[in-house]
Backbone bond lengths (Angstrom), bond angles and torsions (degrees), N, CA, C in turn:
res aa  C-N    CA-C-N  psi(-1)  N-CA   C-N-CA  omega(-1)  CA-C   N-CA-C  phi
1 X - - - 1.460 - - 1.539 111.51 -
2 X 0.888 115.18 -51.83 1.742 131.81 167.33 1.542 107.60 -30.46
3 X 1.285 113.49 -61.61 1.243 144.15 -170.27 1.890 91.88 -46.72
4 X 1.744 96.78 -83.91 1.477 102.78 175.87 1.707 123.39 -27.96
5 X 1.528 117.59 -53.74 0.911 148.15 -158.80 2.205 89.89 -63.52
6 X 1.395 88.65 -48.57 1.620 92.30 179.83 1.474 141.53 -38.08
7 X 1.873 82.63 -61.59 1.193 123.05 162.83 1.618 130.71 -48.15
8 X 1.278 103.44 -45.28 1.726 114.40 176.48 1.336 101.51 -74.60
9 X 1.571 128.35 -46.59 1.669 120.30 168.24 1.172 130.97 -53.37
10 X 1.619 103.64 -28.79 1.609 122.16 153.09 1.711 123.19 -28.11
11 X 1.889 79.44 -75.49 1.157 108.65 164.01 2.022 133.05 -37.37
12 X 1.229 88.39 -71.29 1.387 102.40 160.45 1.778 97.72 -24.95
13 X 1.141 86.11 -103.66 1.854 102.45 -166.49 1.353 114.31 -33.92
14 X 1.283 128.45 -33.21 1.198 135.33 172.52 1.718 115.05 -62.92
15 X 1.506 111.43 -18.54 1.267 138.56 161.75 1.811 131.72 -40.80
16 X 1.773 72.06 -70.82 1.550 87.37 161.76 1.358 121.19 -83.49
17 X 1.273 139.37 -28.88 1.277 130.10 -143.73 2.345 76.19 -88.82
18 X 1.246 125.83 -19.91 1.142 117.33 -172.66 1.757 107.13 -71.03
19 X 1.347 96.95 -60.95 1.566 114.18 166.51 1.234 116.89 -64.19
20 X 0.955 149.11 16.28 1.641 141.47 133.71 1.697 129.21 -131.75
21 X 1.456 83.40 0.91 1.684 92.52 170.84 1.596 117.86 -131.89
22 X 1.197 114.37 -15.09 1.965 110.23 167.06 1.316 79.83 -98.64
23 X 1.832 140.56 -101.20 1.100 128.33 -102.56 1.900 106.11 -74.17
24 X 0.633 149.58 2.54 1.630 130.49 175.45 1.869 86.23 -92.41
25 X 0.898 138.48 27.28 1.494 129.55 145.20 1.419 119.84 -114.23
26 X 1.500 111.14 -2.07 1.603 116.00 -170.47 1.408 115.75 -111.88
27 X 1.399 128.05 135.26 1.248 136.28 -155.66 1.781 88.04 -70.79
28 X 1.327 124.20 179.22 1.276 143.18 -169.14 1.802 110.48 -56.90
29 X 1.408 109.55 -45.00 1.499 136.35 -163.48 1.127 109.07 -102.76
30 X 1.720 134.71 -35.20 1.510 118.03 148.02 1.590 118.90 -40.69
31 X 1.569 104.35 -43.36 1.379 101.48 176.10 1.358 127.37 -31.27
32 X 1.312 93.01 -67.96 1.750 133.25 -157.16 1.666 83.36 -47.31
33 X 1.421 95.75 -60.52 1.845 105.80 -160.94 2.058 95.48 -55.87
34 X 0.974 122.40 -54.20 1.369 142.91 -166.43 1.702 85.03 -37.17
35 X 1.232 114.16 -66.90 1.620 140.00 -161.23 1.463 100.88 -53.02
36 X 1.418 116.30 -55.55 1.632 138.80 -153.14 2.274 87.97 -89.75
37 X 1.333 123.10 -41.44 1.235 104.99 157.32 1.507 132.76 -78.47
38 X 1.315 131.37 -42.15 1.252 120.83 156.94 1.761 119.60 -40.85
39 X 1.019 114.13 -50.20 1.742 117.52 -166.16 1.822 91.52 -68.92
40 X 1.234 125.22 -23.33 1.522 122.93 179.52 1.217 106.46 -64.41
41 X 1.803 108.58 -61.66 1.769 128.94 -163.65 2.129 88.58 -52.08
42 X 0.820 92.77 -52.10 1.965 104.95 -168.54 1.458 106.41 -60.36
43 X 1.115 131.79 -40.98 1.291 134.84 157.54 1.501 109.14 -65.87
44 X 1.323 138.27 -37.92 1.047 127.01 170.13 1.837 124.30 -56.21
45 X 1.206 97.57 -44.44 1.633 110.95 167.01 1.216 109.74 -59.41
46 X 1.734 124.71 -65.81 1.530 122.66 -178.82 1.739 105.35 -47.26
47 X 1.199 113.14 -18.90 1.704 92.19 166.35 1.703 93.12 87.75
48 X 1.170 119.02 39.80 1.742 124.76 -177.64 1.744 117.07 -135.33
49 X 1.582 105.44 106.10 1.261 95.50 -165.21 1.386 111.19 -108.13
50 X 1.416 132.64 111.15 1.745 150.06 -179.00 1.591 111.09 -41.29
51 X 0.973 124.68 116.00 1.610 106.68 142.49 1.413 115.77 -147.26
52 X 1.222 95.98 147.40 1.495 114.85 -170.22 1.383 118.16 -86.90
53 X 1.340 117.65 135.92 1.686 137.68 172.22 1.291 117.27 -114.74
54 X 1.357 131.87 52.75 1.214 138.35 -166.88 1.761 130.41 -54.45
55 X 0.896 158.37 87.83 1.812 129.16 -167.68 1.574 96.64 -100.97
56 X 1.323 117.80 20.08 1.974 105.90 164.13 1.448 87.35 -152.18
57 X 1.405 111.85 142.35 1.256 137.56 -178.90 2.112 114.82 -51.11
58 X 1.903 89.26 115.71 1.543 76.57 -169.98 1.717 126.74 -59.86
59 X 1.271 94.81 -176.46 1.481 91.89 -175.08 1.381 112.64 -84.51
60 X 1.379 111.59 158.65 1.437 136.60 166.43 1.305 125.02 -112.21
61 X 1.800 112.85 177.88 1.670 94.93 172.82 2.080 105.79 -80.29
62 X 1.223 107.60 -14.19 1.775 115.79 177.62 1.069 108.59 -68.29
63 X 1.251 112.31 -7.42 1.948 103.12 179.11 1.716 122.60 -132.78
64 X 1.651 90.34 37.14 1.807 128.89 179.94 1.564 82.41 -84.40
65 X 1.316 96.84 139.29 1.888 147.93 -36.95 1.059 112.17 -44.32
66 X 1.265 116.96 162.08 2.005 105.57 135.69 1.552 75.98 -164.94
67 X 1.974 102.25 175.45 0.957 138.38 178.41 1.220 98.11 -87.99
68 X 1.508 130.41 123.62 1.877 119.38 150.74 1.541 103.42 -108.33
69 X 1.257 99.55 150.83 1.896 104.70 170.73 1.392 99.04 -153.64
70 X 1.309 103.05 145.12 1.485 113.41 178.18 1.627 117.15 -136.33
71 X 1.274 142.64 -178.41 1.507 146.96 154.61 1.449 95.23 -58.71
72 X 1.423 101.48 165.21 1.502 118.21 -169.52 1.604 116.59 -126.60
73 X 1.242 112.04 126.44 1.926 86.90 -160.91 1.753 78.09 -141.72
74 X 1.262 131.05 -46.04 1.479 143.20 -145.66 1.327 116.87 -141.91
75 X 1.391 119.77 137.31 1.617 104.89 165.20 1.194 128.70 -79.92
76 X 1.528 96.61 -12.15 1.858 104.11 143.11 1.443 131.92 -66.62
77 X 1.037 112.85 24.32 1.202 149.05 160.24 1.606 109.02 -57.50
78 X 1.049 121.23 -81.91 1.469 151.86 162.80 1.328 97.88 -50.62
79 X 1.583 147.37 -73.10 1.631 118.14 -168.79 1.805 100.10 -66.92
80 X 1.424 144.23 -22.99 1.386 106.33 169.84 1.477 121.08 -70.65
81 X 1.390 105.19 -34.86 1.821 95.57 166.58 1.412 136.97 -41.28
82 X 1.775 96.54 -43.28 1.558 106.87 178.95 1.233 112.14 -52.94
83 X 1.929 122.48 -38.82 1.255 122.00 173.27 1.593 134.92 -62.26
84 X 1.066 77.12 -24.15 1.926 86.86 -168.74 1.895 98.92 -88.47
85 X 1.389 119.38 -50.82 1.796 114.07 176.22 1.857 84.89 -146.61
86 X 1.538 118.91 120.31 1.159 133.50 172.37 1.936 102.88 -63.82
87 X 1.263 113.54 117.98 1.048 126.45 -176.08 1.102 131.46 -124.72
88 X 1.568 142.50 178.06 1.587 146.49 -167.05 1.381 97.56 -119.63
89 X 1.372 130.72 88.53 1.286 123.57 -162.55 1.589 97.26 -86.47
90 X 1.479 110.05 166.03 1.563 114.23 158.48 2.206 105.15 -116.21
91 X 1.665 79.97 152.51 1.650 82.40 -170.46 1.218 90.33 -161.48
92 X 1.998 96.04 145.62 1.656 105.90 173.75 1.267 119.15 -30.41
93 X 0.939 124.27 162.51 1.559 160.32 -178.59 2.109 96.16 -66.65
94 X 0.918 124.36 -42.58 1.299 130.90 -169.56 1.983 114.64 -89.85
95 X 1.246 87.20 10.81 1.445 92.97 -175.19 1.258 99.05 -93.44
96 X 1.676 130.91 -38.33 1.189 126.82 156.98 1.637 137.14 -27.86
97 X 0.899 100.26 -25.59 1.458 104.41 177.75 1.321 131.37 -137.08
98 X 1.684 95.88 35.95 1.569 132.77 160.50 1.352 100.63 -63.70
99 X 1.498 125.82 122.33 1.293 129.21 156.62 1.692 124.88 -23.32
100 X 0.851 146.30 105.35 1.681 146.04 159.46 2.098 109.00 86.34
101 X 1.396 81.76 -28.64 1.913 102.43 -179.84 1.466 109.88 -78.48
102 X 1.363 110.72 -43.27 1.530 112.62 171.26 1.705 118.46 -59.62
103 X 1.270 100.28 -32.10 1.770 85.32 -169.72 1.201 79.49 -100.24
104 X 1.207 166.89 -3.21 1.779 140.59 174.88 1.564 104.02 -85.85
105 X 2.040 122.06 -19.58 1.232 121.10 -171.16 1.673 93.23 -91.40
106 X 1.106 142.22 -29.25 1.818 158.26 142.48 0.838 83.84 -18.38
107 X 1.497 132.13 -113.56 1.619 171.41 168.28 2.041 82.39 7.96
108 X 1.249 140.14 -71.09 1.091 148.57 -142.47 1.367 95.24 -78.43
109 X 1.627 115.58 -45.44 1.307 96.34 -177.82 1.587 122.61 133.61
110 X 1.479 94.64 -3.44 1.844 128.57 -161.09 1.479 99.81 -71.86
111 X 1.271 102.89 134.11 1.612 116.85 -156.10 1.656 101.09 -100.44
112 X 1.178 106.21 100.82 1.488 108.06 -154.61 2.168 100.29 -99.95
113 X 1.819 86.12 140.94 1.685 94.92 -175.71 1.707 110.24 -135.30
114 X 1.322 89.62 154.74 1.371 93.11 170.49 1.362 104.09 -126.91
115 X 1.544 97.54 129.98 1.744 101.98 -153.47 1.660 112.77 -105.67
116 X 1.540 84.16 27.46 1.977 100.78 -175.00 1.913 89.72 -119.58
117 X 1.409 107.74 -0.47 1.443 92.38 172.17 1.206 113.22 -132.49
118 X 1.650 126.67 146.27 1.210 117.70 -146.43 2.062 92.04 -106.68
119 X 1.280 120.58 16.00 1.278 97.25 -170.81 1.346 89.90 -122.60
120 X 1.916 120.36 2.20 1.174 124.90 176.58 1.332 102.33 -91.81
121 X 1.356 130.90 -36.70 1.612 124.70 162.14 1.396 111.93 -46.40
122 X 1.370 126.37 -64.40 1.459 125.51 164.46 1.361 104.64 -21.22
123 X 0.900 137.67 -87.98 1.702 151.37 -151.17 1.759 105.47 -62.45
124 X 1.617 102.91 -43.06 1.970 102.15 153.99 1.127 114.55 -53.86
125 X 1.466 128.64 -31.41 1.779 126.09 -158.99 1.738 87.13 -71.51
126 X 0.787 113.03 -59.53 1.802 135.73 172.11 0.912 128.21 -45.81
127 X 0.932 143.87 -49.16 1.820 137.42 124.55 1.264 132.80 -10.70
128 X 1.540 111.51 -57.69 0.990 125.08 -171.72 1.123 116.06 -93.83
129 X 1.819 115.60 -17.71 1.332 112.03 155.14 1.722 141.91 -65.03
130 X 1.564 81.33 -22.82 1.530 119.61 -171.72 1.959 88.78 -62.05
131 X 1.238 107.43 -71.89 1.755 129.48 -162.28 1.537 88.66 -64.21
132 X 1.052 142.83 -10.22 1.365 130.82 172.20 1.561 114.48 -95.90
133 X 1.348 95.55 -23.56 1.834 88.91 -176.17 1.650 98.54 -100.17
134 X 1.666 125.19 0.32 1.088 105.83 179.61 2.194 89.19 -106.98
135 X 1.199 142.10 69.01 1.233 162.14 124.29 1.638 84.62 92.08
136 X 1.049 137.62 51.68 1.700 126.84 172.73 0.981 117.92 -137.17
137 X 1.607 137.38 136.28 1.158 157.48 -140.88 2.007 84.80 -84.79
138 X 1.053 109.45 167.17 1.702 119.92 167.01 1.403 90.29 -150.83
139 X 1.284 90.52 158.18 1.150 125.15 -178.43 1.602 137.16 -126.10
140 X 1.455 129.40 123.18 1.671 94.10 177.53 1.488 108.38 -159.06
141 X 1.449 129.06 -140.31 1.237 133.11 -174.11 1.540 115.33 -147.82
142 X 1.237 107.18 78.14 1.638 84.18 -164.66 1.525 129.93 -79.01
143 X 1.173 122.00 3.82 1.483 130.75 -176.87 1.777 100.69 -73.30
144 X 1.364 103.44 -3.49 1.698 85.89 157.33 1.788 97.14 98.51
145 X 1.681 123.50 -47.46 1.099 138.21 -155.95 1.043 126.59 -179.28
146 X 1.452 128.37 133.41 1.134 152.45 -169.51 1.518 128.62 -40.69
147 X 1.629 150.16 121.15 1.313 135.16 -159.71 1.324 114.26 -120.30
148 X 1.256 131.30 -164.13 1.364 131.07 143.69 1.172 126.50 -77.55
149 X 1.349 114.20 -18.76 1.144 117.91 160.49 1.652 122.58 102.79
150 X 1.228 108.35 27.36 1.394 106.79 -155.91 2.047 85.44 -126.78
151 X 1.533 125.23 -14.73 1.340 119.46 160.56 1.375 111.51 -144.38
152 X 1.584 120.08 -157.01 1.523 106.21 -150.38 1.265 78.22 -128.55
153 X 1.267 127.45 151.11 1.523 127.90 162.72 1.985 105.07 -93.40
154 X 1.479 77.72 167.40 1.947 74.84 -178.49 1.450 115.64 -76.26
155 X 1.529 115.43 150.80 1.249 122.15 -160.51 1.681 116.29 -77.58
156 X 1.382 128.28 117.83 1.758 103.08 161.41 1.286 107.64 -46.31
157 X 1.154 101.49 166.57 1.808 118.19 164.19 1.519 115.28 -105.77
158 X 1.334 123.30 -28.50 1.776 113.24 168.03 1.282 126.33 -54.22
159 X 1.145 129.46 -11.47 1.157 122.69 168.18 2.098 109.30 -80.55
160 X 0.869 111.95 -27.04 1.315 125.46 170.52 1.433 99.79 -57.37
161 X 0.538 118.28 -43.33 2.042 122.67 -151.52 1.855 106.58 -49.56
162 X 0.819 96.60 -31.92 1.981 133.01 -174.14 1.543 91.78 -43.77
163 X 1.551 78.83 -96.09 1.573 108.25 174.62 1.633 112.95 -42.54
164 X 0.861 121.56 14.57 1.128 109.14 178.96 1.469 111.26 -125.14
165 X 1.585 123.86 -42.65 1.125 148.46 130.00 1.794 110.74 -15.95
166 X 1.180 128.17 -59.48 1.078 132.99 -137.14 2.127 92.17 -119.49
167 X 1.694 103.55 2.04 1.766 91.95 -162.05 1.065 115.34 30.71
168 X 1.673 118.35 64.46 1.618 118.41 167.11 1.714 112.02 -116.49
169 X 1.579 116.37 118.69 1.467 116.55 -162.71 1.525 116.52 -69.21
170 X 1.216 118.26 119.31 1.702 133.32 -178.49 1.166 112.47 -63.28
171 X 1.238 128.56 100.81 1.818 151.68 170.00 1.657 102.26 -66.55
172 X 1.261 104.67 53.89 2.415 77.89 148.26 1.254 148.52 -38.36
173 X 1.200 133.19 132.29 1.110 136.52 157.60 1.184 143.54 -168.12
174 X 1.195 141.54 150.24 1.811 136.43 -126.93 1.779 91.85 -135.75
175 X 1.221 101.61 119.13 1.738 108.18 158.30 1.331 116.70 -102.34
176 X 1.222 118.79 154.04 1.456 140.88 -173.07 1.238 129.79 -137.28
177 X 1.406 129.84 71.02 1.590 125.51 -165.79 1.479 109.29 -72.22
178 X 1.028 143.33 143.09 1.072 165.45 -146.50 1.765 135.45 -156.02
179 X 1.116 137.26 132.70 1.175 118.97 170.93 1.490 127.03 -92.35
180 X 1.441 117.69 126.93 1.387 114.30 -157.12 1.119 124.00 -68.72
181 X 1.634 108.33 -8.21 1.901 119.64 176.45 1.917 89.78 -60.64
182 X 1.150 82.56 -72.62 1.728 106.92 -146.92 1.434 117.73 -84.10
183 X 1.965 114.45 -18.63 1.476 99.18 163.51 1.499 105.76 96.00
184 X 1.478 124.07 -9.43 1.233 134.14 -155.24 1.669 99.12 -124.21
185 X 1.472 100.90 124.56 1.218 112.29 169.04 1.630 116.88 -33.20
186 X 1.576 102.54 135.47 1.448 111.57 -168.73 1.762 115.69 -122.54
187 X 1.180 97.61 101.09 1.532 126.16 -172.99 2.031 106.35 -49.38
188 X 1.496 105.56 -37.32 1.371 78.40 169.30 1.436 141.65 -84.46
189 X 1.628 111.12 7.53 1.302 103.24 167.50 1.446 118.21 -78.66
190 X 1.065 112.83 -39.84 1.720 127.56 166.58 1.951 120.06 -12.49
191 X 1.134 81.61 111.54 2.057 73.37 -172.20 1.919 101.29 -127.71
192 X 1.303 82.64 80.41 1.506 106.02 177.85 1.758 112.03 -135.68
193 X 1.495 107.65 163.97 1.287 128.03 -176.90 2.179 95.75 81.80
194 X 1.327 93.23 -153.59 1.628 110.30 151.07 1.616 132.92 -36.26
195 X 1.102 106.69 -39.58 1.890 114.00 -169.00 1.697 101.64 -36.98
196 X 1.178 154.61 149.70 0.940 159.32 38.31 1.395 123.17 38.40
197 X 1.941 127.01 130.68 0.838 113.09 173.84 1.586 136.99 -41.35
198 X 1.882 89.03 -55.21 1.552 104.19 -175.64 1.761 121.98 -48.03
199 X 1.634 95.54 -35.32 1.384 104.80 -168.11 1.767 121.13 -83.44
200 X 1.839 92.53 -24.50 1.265 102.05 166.11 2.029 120.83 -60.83
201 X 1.643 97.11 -39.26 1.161 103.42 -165.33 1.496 109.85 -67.75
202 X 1.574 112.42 -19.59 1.701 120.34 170.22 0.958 125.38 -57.09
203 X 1.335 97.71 -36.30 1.619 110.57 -169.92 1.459 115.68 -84.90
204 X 1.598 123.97 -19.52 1.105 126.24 167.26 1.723 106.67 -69.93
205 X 1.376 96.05 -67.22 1.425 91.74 -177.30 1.739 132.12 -42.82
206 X 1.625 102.26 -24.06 1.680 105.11 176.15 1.279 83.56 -87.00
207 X 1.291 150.38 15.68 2.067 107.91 167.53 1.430 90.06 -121.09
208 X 1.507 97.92 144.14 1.709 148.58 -137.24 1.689 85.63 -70.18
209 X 1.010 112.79 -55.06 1.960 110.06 174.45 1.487 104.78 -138.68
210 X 1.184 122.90 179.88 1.700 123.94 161.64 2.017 88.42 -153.05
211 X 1.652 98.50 126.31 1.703 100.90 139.68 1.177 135.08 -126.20
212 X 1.711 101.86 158.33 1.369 118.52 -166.03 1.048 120.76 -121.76
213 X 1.517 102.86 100.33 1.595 120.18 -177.30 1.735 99.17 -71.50
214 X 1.691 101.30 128.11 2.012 103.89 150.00 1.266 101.94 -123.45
215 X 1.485 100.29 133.94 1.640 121.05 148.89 1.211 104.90 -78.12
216 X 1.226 118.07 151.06 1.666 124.17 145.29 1.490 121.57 -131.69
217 X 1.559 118.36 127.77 1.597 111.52 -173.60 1.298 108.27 -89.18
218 X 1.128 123.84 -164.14 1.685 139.53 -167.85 1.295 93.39 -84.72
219 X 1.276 87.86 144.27 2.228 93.17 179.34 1.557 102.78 -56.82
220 X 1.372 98.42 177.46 1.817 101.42 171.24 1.502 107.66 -143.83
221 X 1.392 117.97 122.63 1.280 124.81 -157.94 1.745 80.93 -83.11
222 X 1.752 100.40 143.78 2.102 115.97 176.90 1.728 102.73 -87.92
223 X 1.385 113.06 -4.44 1.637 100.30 -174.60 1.350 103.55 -82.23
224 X 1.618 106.09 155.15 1.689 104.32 -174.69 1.694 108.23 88.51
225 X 1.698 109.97 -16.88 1.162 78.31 -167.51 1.808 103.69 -135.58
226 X 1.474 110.95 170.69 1.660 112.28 177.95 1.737 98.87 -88.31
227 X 1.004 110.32 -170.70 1.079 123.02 -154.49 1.586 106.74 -101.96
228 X 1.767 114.07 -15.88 0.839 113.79 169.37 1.565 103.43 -96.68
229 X 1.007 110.29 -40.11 1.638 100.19 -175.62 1.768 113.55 -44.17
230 X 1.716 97.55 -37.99 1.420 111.43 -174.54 1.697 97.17 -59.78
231 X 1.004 133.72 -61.28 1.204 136.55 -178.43 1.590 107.93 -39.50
232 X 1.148 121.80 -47.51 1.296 116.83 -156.20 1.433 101.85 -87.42
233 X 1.330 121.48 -32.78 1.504 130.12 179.04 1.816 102.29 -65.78
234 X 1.518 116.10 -8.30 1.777 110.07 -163.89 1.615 79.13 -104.15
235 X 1.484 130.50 -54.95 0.930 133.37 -175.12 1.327 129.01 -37.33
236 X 1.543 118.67 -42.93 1.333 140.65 -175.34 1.674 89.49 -82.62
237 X 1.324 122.85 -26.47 1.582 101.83 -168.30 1.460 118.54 -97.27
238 X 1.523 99.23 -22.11 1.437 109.11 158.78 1.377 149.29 -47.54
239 X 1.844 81.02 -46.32 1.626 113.41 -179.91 1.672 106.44 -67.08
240 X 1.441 112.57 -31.80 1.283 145.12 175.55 1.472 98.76 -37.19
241 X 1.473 109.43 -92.40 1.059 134.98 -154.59 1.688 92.63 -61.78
242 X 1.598 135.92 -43.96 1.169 143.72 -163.11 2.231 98.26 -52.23
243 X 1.525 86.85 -56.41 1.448 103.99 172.60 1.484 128.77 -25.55
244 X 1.232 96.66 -59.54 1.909 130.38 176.61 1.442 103.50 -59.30
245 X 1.778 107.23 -59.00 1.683 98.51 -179.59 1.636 116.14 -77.26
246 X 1.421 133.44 1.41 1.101 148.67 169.74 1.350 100.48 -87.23
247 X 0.944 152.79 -44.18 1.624 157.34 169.32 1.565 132.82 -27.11
């Protein structure tokens, strides 16, 4: 455990020294890649192994922008995304002042909201409009908050608003952690109720493996549609895909 424990501080630091000492020399897409290998190496330590179930062709840097949104279960949530299309995620307001995680999710670029204030949603719409017209995927969660993971909560629609603004096509997709003995949803990735970052992150690291199933559905074109409709059409496809890896 020690060992693990090493490694992620490793990690950590290896974090920053990327974000303030490679990237202002690295073109846009070294980044991306920089981002999409660290968030792998870090998942490799947390002891969390990805695999993908795709039914629309994953992403690339040739098929920058798009919207991705998924259910919310983990703030490992966000390093399997980074792997699959390196992205500009948006995240509560309280992620900021996550120990060592806050300034590397700062540092990245994470379009931070507080979703109890309505002129701080404004200023997310804007952000995220911003990171879409400058060629970068975003990323986010729209159920507001984090689950166990076993259904989808209903979707906001401001995060939509973007994509809609910007005709940028909305990527679904549903994760599913699991335990690899038994196949059965696995409660310690889950960062709901009370838990605390720090305490959540213990608890991943003491269980023996964790996997992480992604679905991904067919893009969904925003023309034709409001922002809630858009929501509800990502929602239904999410919940979709959640179904399939529950199956």
């Amino acid at each position: 455990m020690l060992t693990k424990y090493l490694k992620l501080l490793y990690a950590f630091g290896n974090a920053f020294w990327i974000l303030w000492i490679k990237f202002p020399r690295l073109s846009r897409e070294r980044k991306l890649q920089e981002i999409k290998d660290w968030s792998q190496k870090t998942l490799d330590i947390l002891g969390i192994h990805v695999t993908h179930e795709a039914t629309s062709v994953l992403l690339d840097a040739s098929a920058l922008p798009r919207l991705l949104v998924a259910n919310h279960v983990s703030w490992v949530d966000a390093l399997i995304i980074q792997t699959i299309q390196p992205s500009i995620f948006v995240a509560k307001s309280e992620v900021r002042k996550w120990p060592v995680v806050g300034s590397i999710a700062t540092a990245c670029g994470v379009v931070y909201v507080d979703r109890g204030s309505p002129s701080s949603a404004r200023l997310m719409v804007d952000g995220v409009s911003s990171a879409l017209h400058h060629g970068y995927c975003v990323a986010g969660f729209p159920e507001g908050t984090s689950s166990a993971g076993s259904k989808v909560s209903l979707f906001h629609a401001n995060l939509f608003e973007a994509a809609i603004n910007h005709d940028i096509q909305v990527q679904p997709l549903a994760i599913r952690y699991t335990d690899p003995e038994t196949g059965a949803l696995c409660p310690k990735a889950a960062f709901i109720d009370d838990i605390g970052f720090v305490e959540s992150l213990h608890q991943i690291m003491c269980a023996p493996r964790i996997q992480a199933k992604v679905h991904m559905g067919e893009l969904l074109s925003p023309r034709g549609h409001s922002r809630r409709t858009l929501a509800h059409l990502s929602h239904r496809s999410v919940s979709h895909q959640l179904e399939l890896l529950n199956a």
